[in-house]
VEXDREN-2710 file (C-alpha; in Angstrom, 1 decimal):
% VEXDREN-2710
k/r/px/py/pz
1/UNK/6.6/201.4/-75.0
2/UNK/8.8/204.2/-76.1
3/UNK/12.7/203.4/-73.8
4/UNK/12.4/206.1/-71.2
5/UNK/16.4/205.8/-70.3
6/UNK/16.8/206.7/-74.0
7/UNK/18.3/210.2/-74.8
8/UNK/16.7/212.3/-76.9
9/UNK/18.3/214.6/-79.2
10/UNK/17.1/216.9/-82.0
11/UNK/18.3/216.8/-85.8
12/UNK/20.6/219.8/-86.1
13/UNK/19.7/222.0/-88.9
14/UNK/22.6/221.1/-90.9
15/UNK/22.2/217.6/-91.3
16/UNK/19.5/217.6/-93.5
17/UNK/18.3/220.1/-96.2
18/UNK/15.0/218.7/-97.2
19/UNK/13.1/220.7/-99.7
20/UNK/10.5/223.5/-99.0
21/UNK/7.7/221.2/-100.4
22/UNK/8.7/218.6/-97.8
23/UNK/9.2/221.0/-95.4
24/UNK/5.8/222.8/-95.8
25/UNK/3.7/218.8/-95.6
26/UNK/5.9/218.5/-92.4
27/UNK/4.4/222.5/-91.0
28/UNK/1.0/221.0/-92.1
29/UNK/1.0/217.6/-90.3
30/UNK/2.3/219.4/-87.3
31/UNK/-0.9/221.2/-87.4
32/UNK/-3.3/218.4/-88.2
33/UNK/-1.4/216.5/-85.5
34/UNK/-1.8/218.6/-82.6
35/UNK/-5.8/218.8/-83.5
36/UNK/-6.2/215.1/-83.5
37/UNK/-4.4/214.8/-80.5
38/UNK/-6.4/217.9/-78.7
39/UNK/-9.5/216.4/-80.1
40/UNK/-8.5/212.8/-78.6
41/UNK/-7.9/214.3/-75.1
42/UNK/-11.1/216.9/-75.2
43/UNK/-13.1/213.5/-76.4
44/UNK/-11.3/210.9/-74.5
45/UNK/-10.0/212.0/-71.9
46/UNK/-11.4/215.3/-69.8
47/UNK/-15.0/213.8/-69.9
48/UNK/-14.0/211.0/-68.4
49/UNK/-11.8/212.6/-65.5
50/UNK/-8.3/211.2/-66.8
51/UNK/-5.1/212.9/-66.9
52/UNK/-2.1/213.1/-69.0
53/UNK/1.5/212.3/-68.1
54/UNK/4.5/215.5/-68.3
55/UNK/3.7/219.0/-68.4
56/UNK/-0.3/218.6/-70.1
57/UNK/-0.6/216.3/-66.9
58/UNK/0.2/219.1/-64.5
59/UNK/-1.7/221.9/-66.2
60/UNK/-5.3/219.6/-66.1
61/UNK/-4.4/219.0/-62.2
62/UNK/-3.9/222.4/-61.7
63/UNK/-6.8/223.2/-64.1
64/UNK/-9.0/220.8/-62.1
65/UNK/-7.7/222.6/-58.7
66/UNK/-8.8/225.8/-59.9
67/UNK/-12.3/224.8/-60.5
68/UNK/-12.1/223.2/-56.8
69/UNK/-10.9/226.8/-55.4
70/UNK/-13.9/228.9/-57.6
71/UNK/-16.4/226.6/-57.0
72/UNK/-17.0/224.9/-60.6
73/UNK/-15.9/226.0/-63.9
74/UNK/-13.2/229.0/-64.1
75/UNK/-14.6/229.6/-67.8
76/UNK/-17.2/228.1/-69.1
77/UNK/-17.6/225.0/-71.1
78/UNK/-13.4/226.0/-72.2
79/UNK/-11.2/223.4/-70.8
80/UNK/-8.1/225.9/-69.7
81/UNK/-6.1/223.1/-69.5
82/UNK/-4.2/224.0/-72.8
83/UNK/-3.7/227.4/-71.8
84/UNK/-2.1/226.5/-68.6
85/UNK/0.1/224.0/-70.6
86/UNK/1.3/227.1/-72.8
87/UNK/1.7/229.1/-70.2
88/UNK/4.2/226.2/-68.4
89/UNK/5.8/225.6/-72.0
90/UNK/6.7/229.4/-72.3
91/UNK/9.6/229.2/-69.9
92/UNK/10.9/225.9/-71.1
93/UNK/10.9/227.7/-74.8
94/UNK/12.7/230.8/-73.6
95/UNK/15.3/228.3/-72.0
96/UNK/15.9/225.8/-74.3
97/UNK/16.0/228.1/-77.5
98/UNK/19.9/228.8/-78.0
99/UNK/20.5/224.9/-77.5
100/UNK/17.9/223.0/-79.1
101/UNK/17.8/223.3/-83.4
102/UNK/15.7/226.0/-85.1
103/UNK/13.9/223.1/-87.1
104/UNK/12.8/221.5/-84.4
105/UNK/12.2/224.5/-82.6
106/UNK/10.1/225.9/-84.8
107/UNK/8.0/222.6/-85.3
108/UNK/7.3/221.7/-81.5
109/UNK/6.6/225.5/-80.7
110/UNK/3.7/225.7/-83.6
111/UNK/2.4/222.1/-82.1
112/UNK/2.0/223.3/-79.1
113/UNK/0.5/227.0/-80.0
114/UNK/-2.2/224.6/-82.1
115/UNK/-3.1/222.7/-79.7
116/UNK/-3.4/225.7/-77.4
117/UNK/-5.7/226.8/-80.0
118/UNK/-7.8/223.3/-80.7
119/UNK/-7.7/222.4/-76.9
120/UNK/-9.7/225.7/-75.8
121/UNK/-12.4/225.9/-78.5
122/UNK/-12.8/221.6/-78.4
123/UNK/-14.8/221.6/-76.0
124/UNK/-15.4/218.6/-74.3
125/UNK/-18.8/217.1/-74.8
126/UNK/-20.9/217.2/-71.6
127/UNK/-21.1/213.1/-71.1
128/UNK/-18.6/210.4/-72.6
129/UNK/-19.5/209.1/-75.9
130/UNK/-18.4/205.9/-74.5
131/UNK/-19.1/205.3/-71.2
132/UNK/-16.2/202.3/-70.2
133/UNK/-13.9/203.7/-68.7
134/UNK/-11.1/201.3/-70.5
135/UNK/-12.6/201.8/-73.8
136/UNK/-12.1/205.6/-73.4
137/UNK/-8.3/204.7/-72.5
138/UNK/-7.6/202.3/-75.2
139/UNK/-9.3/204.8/-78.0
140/UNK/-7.7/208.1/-76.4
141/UNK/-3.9/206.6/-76.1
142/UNK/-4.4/205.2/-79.7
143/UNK/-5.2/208.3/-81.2
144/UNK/-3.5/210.6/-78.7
145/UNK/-0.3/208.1/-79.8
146/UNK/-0.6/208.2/-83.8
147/UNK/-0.7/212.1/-83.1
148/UNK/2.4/212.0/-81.2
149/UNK/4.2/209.8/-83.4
150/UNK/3.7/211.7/-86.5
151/UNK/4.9/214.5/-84.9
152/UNK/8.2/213.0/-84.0
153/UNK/8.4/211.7/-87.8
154/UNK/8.1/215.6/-88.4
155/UNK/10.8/216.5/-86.5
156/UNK/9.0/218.1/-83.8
157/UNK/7.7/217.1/-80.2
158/UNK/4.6/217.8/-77.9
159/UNK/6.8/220.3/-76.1
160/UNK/7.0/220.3/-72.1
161/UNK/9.6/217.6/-70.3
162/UNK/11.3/216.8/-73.9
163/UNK/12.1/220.4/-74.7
164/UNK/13.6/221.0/-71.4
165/UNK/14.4/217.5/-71.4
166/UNK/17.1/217.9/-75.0
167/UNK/18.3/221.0/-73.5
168/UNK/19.6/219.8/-69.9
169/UNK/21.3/217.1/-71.9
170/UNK/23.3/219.1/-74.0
171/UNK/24.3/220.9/-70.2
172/UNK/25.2/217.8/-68.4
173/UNK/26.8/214.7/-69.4
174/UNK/25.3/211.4/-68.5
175/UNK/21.9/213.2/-68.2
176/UNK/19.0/210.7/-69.2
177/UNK/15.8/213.1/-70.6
178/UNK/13.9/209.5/-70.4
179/UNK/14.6/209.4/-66.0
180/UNK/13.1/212.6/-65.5
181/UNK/10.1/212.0/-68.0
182/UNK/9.6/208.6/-65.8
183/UNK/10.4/210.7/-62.7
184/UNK/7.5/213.7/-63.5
185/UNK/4.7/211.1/-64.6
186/UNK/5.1/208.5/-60.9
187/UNK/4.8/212.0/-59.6
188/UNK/1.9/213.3/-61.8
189/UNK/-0.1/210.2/-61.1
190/UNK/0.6/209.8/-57.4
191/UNK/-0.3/213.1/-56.8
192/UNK/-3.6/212.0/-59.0
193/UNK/-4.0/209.1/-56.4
194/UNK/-3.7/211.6/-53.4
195/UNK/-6.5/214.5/-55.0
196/UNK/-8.9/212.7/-56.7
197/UNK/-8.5/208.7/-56.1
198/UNK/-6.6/205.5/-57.1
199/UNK/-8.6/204.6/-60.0
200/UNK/-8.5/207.7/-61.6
201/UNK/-4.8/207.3/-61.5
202/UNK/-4.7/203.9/-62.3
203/UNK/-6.9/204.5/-65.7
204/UNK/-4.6/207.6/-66.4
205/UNK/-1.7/205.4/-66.3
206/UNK/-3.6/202.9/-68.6
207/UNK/-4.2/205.5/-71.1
208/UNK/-0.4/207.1/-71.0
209/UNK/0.9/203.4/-71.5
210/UNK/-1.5/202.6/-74.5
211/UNK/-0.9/206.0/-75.5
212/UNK/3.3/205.3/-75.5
213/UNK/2.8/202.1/-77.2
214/UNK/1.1/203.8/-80.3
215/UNK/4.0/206.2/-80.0
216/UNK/6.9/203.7/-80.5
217/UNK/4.7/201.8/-83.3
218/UNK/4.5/205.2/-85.2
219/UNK/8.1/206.7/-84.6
220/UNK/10.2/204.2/-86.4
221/UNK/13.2/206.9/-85.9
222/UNK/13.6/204.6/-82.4
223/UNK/14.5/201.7/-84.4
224/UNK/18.6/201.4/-85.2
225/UNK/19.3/200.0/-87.9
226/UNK/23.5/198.4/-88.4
227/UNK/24.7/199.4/-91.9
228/UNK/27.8/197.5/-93.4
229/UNK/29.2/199.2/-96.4
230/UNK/31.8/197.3/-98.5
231/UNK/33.6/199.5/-100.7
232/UNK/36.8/200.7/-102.3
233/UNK/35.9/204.9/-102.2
234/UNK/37.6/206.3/-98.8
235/UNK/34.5/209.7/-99.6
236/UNK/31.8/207.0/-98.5
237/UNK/32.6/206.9/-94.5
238/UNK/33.5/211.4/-94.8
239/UNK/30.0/212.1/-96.3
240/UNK/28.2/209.6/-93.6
241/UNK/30.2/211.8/-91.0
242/UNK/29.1/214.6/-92.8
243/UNK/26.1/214.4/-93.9
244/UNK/24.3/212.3/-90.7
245/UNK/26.7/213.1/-88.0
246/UNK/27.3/209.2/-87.2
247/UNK/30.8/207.7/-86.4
248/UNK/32.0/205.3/-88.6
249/UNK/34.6/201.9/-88.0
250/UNK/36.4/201.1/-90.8
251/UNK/38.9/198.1/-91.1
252/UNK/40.8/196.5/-94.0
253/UNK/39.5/193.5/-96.4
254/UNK/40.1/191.9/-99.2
255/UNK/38.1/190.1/-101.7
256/UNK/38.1/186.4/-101.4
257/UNK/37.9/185.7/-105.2
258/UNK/40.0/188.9/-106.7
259/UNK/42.3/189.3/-103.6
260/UNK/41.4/193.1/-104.4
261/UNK/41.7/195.2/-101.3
262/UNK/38.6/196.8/-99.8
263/UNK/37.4/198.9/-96.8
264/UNK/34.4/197.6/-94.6
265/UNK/33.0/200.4/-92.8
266/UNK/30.5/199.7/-90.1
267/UNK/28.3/202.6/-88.4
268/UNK/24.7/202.3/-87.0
269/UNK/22.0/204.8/-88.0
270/UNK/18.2/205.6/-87.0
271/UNK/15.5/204.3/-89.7
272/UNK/15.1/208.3/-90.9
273/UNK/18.7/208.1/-91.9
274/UNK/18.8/205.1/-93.6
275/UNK/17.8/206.4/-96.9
276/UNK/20.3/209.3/-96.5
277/UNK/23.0/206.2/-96.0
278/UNK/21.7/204.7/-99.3
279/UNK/21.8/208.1/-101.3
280/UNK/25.3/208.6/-100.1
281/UNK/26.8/205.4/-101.1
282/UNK/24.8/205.3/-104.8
283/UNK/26.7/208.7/-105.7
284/UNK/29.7/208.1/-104.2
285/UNK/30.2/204.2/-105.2
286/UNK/27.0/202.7/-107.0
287/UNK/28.4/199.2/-107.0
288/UNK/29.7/199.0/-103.4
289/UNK/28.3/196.3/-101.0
290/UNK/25.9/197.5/-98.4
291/UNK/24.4/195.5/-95.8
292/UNK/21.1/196.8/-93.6
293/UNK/20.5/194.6/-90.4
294/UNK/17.2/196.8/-88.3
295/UNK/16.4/196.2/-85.0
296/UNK/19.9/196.7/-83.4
297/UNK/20.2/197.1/-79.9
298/UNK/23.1/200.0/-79.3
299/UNK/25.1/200.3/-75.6
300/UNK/27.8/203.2/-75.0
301/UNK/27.6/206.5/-76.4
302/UNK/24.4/206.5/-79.1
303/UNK/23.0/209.7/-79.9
304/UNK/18.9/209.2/-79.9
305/UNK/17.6/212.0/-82.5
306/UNK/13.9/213.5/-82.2
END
């Protein structure tokens, strides 16, 4: 499951210029993401009476409130459960614009205006396709997961707690987006518990794990990844800091057989910007020694990127 004491922090818009065709297959998978996700949760989820974690958690509680207060549906066969999420997302947009990147921006405001979109003309069918209950969790988190996933490898999000989430933590220091995403969800799913009952929020909480799990298989950007670069050219460790925005230890060596002096520079990157790493060090010094150790556990000040 993703680390939910993990900070999460947009790419700025300087630190990588990828081009327009790249850009424009990110834009698309945005799109194709948040209809495979909508189409997961209309499918999935809403027939079977679950509920998502965050802000799409709220907006189907309050969705299935309204329907309590008017007496069935408040329009039709449309599940306005996406439309209350946009409505919700609106002010978190209008706050977090100046702070978070216009990349990612951009990217998590179009995902959620699709799903908007995909989630009110989906509509649910009238009686599960599959009628476990666990089945419906595993298949929904899985799918709901991949969609999530590929959407972080875009450079965008689903919107709601992380948007507000990046934008308190460039406010506050010490401010953990991954608490309060913990924090909202007990709440979401105790206050499932209390409306409806426990299993309901028990088999909501199924499908949110399952769902995270397919998150962090899919993001690889949450795995670090040490890089140790043995070389002579000093421009190696100022593009890294340039280019990536990652620190850089440096310390000095010598060659056991020439007794030629060297620099060993040590920094740890994300697995997104280990190729950038690579690129650097081929133009700047193609027959340096570089050493790539993933899975690296980082304490102290380690930005997490979105």
């Amino acid at each position: 499951m993703r680390d939910m004491s993990e900070e999460l922090i947009p790419e700025s818009d300087e630190m990588t210029k990828p081009s327009v065709k790249k850009e424009a297959r990110k834009y698309v998978t945005v799109v194709i993401c948040a209809f495979t996700f909508s189409l997961c949760v209309n499918t999935f989820v809403v027939p079977m009476g679950l509920y998502n974690g965050g802000v799409l958690g709220i907006a189907q509680i309050l969705r299935t409130l309204l329907e309590r207060a008017a007496g069935g549906s408040v329009a039709g066969d449309t599940d306005v459960a996406g439309i209350i999420n946009f409505a919700i997302n609106v002010p978190l947009f209008v706050v977090a614009f100046r702070t978070i990147s216009k990349n990612f921006f951009a990217k998590t405001l179009l995902f959620v205006v699709a799903q908007t979109v995909f989630m009110t003309f989906l509509k649910p069918p009238a009686e599960p396709i599959v009628d476990d209950m666990l089945t419906n969790c595993i298949i929904g988190g899985l799918i709901g997961g991949v969609s999530l996933g590929f959407t972080l490898r875009s450079s965008g999000c689903s919107g709601g707690l992380d948007v507000v989430g990046v934008y308190l933590l460039k406010k506050f220091d010490g401010f953990s987006v991954g608490r309060v995403n913990l924090i909202i969800n007990i709440i979401t799913y105790c206050v499932c518990a209390y409306l409806f009952n426990i299993q309901v929020a028990i088999y909501s909480i199924i499908y949110s794990a399952v769902q995270m799990l397919a998150v962090d298989r899919t993001h690889s950007q949450n795995i670090n990844v040490t890089c140790i670069i043995i070389s002579k050219e000093k421009n190696v460790r100022d593009m890294i800091m340039e280019k990536i925005g990652r620190g850089v230890t440096c310390w000095e060596g010598f060659g056991a057989y020439t007794g030629t002096g060297t620099e060993i520079m040590l920094t740890v990157v994300n697995k997104y910007e280990e190729p950038v790493v690579k690129q650097i060090v081929k133009e700047q010094d193609p027959g340096a020694f570089v050493i790539f150790s993933e899975g690296t556990h980082v304490g102290g000040h380690f930005v997490k990127r979105i």
